[in-house]
N, C-alpha and C positions, 0 to 999 in steps of 0.2 A: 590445522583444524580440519577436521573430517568435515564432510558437507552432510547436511541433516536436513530432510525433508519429513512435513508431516502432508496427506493429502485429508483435505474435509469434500467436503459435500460440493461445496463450491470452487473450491481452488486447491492450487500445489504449491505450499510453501515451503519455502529453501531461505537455509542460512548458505549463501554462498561460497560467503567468507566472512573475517571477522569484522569486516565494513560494508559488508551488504545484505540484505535478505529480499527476497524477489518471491514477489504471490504475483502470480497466474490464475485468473478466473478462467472456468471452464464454461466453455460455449453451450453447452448441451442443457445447461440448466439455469432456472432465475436467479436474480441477486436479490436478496431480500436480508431484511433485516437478521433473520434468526439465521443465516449464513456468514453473515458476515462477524458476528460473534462468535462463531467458530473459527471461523478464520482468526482475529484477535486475539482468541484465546492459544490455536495454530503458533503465533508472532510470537505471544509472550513467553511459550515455552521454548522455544526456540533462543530467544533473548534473552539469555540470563546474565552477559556480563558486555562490555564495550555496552558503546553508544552507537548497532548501525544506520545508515542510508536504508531507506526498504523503498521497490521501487515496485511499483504493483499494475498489470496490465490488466484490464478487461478487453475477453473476447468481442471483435467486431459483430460475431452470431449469436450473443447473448440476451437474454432479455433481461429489463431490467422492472422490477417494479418497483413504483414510480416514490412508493413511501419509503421508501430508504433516503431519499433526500431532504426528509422531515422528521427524521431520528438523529441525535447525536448520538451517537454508536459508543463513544468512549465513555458518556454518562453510564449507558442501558448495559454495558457490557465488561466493564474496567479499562483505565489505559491499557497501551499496549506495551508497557515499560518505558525503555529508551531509546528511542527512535533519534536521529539525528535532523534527519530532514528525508520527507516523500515526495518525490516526482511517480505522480498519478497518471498511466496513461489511459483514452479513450479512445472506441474506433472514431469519430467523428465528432464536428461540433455541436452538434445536440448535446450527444454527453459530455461535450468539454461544460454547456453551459450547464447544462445540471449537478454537474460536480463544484464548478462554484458558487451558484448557491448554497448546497451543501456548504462546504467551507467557508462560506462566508457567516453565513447563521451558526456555523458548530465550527469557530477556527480550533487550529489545532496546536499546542505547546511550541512547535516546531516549525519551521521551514517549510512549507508546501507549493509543490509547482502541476501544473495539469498540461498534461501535451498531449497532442494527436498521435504521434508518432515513438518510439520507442527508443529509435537511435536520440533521438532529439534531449529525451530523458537520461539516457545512457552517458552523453555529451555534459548535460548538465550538473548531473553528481560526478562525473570524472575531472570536470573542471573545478566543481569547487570541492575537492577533496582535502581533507585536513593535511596541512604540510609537519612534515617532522621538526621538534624543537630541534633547535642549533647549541646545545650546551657544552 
């Protein structure tokens, strides 16, 4: 599989491989609702077949406004297809905690984990990756 990047406003999403997709927020700008529907929109095309892990960082220099944590993004915007499971990372625990609220008010189909850290996340979905049937 070729790697496929689409970039929006807000972030750089990459189909990795055909088990992962990784969005990168960009520091230089806010996270707002109407971006992050781009982004989704970003994901789904991206997503047309498997089921990946998508593992998504926000910049530690980004600003966030703060109503994005009082939108369900996947009502206002469409799923994002088929996700397996998200490991969401944040710079700090401010945004760890705002992000579960989020999730917790808007869970998600799937699997969701939020970390500080990146490797931590990377650890996570590598551990629990789907093993090959034995037939």
């Amino acid at each position: 599989m070729t790697e496929q990047v689409i970039d929006t406003a807000q972030a750089r999403v990459e189909r990795t491989s055909e088990a992962l997709v990784e969005i990168r927020f960009k520091p230089e700008c806010t996270l707002n609702a109407e971006g992050i529907g781009a982004v989704i929109a970003a994901k789904r095309a991206l997503c047309t077949e498997g089921e990946p892990d998508v593992l998504a960082v926000v910049a530690g220099e980004m600003e966030v406004d703060l109503r994005v944590v009082n939108v369900d993004h996947h009502a206002a915007h469409g799923i994002c297809g088929t996700t397996r499971r998200l490991a969401f990372v944040v710079p700090d625990e401010l945004h760890a905690k705002l992000a579960e609220i989020h999730f917790r008010y808007f869970p998600r189909p799937f699997e969701t984990h939020i970390f500080t850290a990146e490797e931590d996340a990377r650890r996570w979905l590598s551990s629990q990756a789907p093993q090959p049937s034995l037939s």
